[in-house]
C-alpha positions in Angstrom: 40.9 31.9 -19.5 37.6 30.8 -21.1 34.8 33.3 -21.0 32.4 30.9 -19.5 34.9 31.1 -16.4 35.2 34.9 -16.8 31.7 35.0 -16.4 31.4 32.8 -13.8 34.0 35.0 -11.5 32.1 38.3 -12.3 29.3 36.7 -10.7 31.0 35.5 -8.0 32.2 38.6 -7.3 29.3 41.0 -8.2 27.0 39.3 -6.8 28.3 38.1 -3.5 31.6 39.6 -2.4 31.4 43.6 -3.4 28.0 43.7 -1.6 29.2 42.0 1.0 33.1 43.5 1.4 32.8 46.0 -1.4 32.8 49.0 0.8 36.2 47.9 2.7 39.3 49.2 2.0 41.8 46.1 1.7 44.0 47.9 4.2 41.0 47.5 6.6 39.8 44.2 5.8 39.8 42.1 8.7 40.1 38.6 9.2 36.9 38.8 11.2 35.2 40.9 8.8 35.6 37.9 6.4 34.7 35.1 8.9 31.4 36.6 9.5 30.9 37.0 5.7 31.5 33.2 5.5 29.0 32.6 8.2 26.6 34.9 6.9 26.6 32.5 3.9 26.4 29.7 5.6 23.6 30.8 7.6 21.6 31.9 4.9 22.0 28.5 3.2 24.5 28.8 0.7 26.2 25.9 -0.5 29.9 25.1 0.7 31.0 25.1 -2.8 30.0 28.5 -3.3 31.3 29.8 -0.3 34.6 27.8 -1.4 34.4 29.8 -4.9 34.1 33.5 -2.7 37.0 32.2 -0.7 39.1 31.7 -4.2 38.2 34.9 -5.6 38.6 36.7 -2.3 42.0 35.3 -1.6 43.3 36.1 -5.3 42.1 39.2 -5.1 44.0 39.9 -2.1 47.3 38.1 -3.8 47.0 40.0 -6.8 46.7 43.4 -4.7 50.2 42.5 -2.4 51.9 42.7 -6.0 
């Protein structure tokens, strides 16, 4: 992986999903704890492509964690 994409995941992640879902334990993640994160997002005005970009990280996350 190129580390203009590393760096564009850390951001991703730092700066959107831990505050938002950081304090969750994946066993206690919800599906509706991450459908209002999307709509929170949404809300506030951030771009589907972005919210798309959480959604990658989030569910790769989660794949790499079932391993």
């Amino acid at each position: 992986m190129k580390p203009e994409n590393v760096a564009g995941y850390e951001i991703v992640i730092r700066k959107h999903l831990k505050p938002a879902l950081g304090g969750v334990l994946v066993q206690k993640l919800t599906v509706e704890q991450v459908e209002t994160f999307y709509a929170a997002m949404q809300a506030a005005g951030k771009s589907s492509s972005l919210i798309k970009k959480c959604h990658m990280r989030l569910a790769s996350a989660l794949r790499l964690g079932q391993r």
